[in-house]
N, C-alpha and C positions, 0 to 999 in steps of 0.2 A: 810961709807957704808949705815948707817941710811939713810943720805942725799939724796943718790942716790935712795936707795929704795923708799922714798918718790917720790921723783922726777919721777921716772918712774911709781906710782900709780896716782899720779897727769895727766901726760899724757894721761897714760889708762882711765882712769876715762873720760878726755874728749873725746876721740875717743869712747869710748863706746858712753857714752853720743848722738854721732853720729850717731852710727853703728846701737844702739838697740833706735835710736830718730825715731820721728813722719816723719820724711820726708822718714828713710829707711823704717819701718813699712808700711807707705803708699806704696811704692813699693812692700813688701811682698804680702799684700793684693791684691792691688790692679792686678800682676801677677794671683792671683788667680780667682781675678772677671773677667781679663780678657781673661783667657784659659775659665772660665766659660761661657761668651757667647759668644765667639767664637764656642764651642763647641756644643753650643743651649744647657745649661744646663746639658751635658751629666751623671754628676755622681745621677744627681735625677730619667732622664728619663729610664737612664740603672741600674737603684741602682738594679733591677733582677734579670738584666744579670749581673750584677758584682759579687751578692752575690752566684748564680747557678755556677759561673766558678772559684770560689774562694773557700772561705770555704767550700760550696758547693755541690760542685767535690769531699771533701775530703769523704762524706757519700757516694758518688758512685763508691768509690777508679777509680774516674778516672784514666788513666797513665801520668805518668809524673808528677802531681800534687803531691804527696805524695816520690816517688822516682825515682832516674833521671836515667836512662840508660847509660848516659855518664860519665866514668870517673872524665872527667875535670869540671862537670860541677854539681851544686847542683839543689833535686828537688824544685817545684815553691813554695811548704811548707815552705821547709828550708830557701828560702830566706826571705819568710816571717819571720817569728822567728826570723831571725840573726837583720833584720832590726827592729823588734818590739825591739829586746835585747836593741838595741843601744837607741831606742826612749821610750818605756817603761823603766822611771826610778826615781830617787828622785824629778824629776821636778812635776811627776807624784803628787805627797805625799806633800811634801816641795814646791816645785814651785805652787801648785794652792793654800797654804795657804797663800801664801806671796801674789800672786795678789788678795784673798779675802780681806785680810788688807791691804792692800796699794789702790784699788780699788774700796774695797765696794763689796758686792755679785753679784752688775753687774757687771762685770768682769767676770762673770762666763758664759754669754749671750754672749758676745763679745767673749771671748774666743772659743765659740761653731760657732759664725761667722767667725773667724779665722779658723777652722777645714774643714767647708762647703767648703768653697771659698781655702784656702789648700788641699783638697781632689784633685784638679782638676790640681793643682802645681805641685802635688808628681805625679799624672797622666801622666804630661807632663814630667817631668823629666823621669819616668821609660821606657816612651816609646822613649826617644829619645838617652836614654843610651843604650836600646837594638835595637836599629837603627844604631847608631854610636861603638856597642862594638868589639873588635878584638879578637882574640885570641895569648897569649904570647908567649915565648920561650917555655913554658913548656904543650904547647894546651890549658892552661885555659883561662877562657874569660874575659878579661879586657875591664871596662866599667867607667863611671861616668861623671861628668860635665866637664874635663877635656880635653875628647875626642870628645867630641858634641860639644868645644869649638873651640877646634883647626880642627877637621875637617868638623862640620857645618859652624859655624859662620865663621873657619880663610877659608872656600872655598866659602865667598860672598865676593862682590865685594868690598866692603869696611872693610873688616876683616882680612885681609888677614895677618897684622902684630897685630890686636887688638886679633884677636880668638887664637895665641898660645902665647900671651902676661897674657890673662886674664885664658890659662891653667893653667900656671905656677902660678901665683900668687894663684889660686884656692886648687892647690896642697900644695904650701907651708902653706897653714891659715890651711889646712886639719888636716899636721901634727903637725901643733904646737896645734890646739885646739885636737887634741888625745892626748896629752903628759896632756892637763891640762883638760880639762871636761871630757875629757872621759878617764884618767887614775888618776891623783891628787883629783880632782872632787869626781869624785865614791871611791875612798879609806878610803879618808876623813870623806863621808857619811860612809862607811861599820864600821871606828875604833871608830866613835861617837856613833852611836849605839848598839856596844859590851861595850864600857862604861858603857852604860846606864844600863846594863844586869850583867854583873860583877864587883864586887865591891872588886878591886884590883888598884894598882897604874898604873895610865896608860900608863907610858913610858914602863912599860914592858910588859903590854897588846897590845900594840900599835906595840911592833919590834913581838912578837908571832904572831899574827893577817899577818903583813906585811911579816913573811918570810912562815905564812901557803898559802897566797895569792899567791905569789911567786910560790911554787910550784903546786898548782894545776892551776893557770893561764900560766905555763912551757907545764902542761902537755897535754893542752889543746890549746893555740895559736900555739907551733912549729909542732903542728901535722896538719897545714894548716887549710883552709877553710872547706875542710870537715872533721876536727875535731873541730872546732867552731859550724856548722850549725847542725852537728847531737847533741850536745851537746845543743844547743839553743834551739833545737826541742824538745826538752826532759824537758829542764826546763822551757823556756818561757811560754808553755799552762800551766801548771802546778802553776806557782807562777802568773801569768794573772788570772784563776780564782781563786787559795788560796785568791786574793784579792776582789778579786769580790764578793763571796761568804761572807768573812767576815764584806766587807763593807754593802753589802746586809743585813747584820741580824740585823747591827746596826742601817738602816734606818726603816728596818720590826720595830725594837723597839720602834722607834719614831716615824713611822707611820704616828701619827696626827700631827706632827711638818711638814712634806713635803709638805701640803698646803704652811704654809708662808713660807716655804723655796724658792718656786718657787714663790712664789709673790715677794719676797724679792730681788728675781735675774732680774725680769723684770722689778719690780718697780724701781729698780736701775741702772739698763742698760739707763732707758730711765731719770731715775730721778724726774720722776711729781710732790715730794714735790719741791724738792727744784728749778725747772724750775718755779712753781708756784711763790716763793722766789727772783726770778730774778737774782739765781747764777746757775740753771741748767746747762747751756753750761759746762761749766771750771770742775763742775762733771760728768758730761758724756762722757767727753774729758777723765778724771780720769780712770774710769770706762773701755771706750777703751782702750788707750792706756795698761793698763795694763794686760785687758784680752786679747789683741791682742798679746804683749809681751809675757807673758806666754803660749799663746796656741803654737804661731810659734816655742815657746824654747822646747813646750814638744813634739811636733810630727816631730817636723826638717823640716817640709814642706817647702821647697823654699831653705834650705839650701845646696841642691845639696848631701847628708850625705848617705843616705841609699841607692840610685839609684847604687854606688859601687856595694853594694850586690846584689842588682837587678837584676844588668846586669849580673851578672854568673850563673843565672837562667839555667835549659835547655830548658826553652820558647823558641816558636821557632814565636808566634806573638807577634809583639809588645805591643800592644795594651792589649794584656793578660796579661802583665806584669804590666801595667796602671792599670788595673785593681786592682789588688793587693795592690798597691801603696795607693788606694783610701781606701780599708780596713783597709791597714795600719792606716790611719788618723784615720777612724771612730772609731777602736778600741782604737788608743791610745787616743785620747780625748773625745768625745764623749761619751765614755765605763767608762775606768778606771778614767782619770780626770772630770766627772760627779759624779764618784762614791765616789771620796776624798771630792769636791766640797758637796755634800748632807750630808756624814756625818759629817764634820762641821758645816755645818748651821742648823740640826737637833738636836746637842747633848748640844747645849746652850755654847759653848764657844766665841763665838762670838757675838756683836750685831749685831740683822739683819737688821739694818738701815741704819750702815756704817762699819759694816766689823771687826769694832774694838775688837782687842783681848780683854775679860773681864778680865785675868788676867796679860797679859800684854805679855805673851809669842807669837814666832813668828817660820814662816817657817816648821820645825821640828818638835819642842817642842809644837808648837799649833795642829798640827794633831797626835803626841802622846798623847798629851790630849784629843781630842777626842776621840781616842780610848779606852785611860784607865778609860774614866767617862762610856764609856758603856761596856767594861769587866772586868772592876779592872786590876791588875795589868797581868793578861794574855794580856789586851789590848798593853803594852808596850813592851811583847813580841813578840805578833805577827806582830806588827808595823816593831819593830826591825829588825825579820825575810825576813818579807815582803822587806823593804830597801837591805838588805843585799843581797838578792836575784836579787834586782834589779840592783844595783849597779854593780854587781858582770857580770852577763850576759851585761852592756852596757858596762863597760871595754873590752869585747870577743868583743863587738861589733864595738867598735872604731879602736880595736887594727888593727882590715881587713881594716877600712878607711883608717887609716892610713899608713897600708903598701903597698894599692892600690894608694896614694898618691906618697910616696917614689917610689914604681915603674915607676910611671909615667916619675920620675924625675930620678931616678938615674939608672933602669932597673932593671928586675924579679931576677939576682943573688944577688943581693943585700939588700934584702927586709929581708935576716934572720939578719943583722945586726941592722935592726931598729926593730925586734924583740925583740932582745936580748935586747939591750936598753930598748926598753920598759916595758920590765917584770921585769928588776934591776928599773926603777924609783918606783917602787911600795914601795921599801922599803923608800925611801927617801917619797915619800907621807904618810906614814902609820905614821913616826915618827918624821916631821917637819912641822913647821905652812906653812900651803900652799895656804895661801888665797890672798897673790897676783897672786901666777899662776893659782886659779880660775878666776880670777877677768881679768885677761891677754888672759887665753883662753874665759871668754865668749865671749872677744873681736873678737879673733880670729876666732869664731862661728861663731859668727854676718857679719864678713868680707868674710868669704866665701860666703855667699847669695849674696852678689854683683854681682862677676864676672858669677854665677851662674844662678842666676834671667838675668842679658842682654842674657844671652844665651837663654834662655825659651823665651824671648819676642822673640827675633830675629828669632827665627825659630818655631813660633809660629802656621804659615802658614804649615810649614811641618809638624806638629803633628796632625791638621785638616785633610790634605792631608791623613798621614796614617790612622785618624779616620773614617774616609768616605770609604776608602777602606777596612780597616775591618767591617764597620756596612753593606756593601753592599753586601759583602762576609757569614757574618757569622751573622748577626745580623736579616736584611729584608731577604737576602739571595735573591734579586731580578737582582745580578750582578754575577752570581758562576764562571763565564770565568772569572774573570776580573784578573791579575796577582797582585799577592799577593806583599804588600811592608813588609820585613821583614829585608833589611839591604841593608846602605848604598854603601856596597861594592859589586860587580858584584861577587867575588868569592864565600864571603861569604852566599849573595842571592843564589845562584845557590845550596852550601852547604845544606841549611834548604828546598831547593823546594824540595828536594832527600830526606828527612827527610821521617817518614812512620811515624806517629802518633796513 
């Protein structure tokens, strides 16, 4: 059995090696640059209009924004939320310490290039899942990379067996990385950090923890989507700024440290000692890849992950759901991974030269050290907290991926069975080492951007097409006749034109 488990991490390891390598990265990004000026820059030129129709709207309680009128369907808040649940999470805390040491504080630069140029990814994803989304057996609205696959891409002309080839496989990476990053993953994070808080033996911390999980993750996933999204909306603002706030006081503290801390991130991004040295390249190659790495890991941009949720919006423009999408990014990295990223490089546990832990600790244990040198030991509570909370809502978050996944593939009756499933593995992650099924699902992450990213290029032109019809409509407003693009289907269209707003 050892053997084997060897053998199969040995594999993983090189497929990762692939999946999360410089050649797939360059695709990530490069998707992004390329909806970027395709689009003539749109997430900079409209960053007004995004932010007025987005958070916005919520100080005007415009309708719809805040709560949905439909049933089937959640307001454009809630999806927000459910999607930040899933993207807001230990990558947030753990993931940007690990690419400050493995990277150097540029990484923290690159990372921030990764979010710009991903803003415009998640843009095209959300708008072309609420282009391509259906409604199921049960009136809800089913959406995601799946569907824009099989019926964007599989209705051109050369797609026609690749677009419901590359559904499937889309669906399948969906579910397996739910079972491990966003179910084993997050578990893992929530019984390390009740360790860390309780000083008790941990097998028996670890099954308490695992069968409390259990039941409030029961009573919260089988009660659907709109028991996940009203729940998300409750916590996600809540434990988003609990951290924000807290990170905030500890840079207020340091203050005078946040000059070199931003010198530290540019001087390293671009590297001018050591280019001076005539090893600059191979460190700034460093530098990218790792903050490219971590940015795409923390915001899911390009991995087809949150456009799910997206799509059960009850938007009824595309392009307003793109919107959101863009938020999405901004906040989760830009925001929170800025805000992990400063108090590190602020609070002296790191060198700010090359990134390197002073004590030697990594991921986790390096950003509760920073917290606990700037509040003693509440610092490592509120860390703890903070994880815990995260963790907690990105498992709610995964669990909708991935029964929007299993629908896809098996159909809407069927989805409480991989529910069920899923909230029994919680006990088996809380009380067994599970770090090759981390190690297996980042794989799985990573392999869903594939088939998900050919879809965004391929209909790349169509997302144009709908951005030009809504800046004409609603943006210059110099085209108000023009017939509104809101869905690929005639029934559906006709549906949302009836709509009263």
């Amino acid at each position: 059995m050892a053997d084997f488990t060897q053998t199969v991490a040995s594999v993983n390891d090189a497929v990762n090696g692939v999946v999360w390598g410089v050649p797939a990265l360059v695709l990530l990004i490069g998707t992004g640059v390329l909806m970027t000026v395709l689009t003539r820059f749109f997430q900079f030129r409209r960053f007004g209009h995004m932010w007025s129709n987005t958070i916005g709207g919520l100080f005007r309680k415009e309708k719809g924004i805040r709560h949905s009128g439909d049933r089937h369907s959640i307001s454009q808040f809630q999806s927000l939320c459910t999607a930040l649940s899933a993207t807001i999470g230990t990558g947030n805390i753990a993931g940007v310490a690990y690419a400050i040491t493995m990277g150097g504080p540029g990484a923290v630069f690159w990372m921030w290039v990764a979010a710009i140029v991903g803003m415009m990814t998640n843009y095209s994803e959300n708008v072309l899942g609420i282009f391509f989304r259906r409604r199921n057996e049960k009136g809800e609205w089913s959406g995601g990379a799946m569907y824009y696959l099989k019926d964007g891409v599989g209705k051109m002309k050369y797609g026609r067996v690749v677009g419901p080839v590359l559904a499937v496989l889309f669906s399948v990476f969906a579910i397996l990385a739910s079972f491990g990053i966003g179910n084993m993953g997050q578990v893992a994070s929530i019984t390390e950090s009740i360790n860390t808080l309780i000083p008790a033996d941990a097998g028996t911390v670890n099954l308490v923890t695992g069968l409390v999980l259990i039941l409030l993750l029961a009573l919260v996933i089988l009660g659907g989507l709109k028991r996940i999204a009203t729940t998300n909306e409750r916590v996600v603002p809540f434990m988003a700024v609990f951290f924000i706030i807290g990170s905030l006081i500890i840079i207020m503290m340091n203050i005078s440290r946040v000059p070199a801390a931003f010198g530290a991130i540019f001087a390293g991004a671009f590297n001018f000692k050591s280019a001076a040295g005539g090893v600059g390249g191979a460190v700034i190659a460093q530098a990218m890849t790792w903050g490219f790495k971590r940015g795409v890991f923390s915001n899911e941009a390009g991995l087809g992950s949150s456009v799910m949720v997206h799509s059960a919006s009850n938007v009824k423009e595309p392009v307003v759901q793109g919107l959101w999408g863009i938020f999405e990014v901004f906040a989760d990295t830009l925001i929170v991974c800025t805000c992990t990223a400063l108090v590190i490089l602020t609070t002296g546990v790191v060198d700010l030269e090359t990134g390197a832990s002073i004590s030697g600790a990594s991921k986790l244990g390096l950003a509760t050290e920073a917290f606990t040198k700037s509040f003693g030991t509440f610092g490592g509570i509120f860390l703890a907290v903070a994880v815990c909370l995260f963790a907690f809502t990105t498992i709610l978050g995964w669990s909708y991926y991935g029964s929007k996944a299993w629908e896809y593939l098996f159909g809407t009756k069927s989805t409480l069975a991989y529910k069920i499933v899923f909230i029994a593995m919680v006990i088996v992650s809380a009380t067994m080492n599970v770090s090759l099924a981390i190690d297996l699902s980042d794989t799985f992450n990573g392999l869903m951007a594939i088939p998900n990213l050919i879809g965004v290029v391929c209909l790349s032109g169509l997302v144009v097409r709908i951005t030009k019809n809504y800046s004409a409509r609603k943006i210059r407003k110099d085209q108000p006749e023009l017939e509104p693009m809101y869905s690929a289907f005639p029934e559906i269209q006709k549906e949302q034109e009836a709509r009263e707003d």
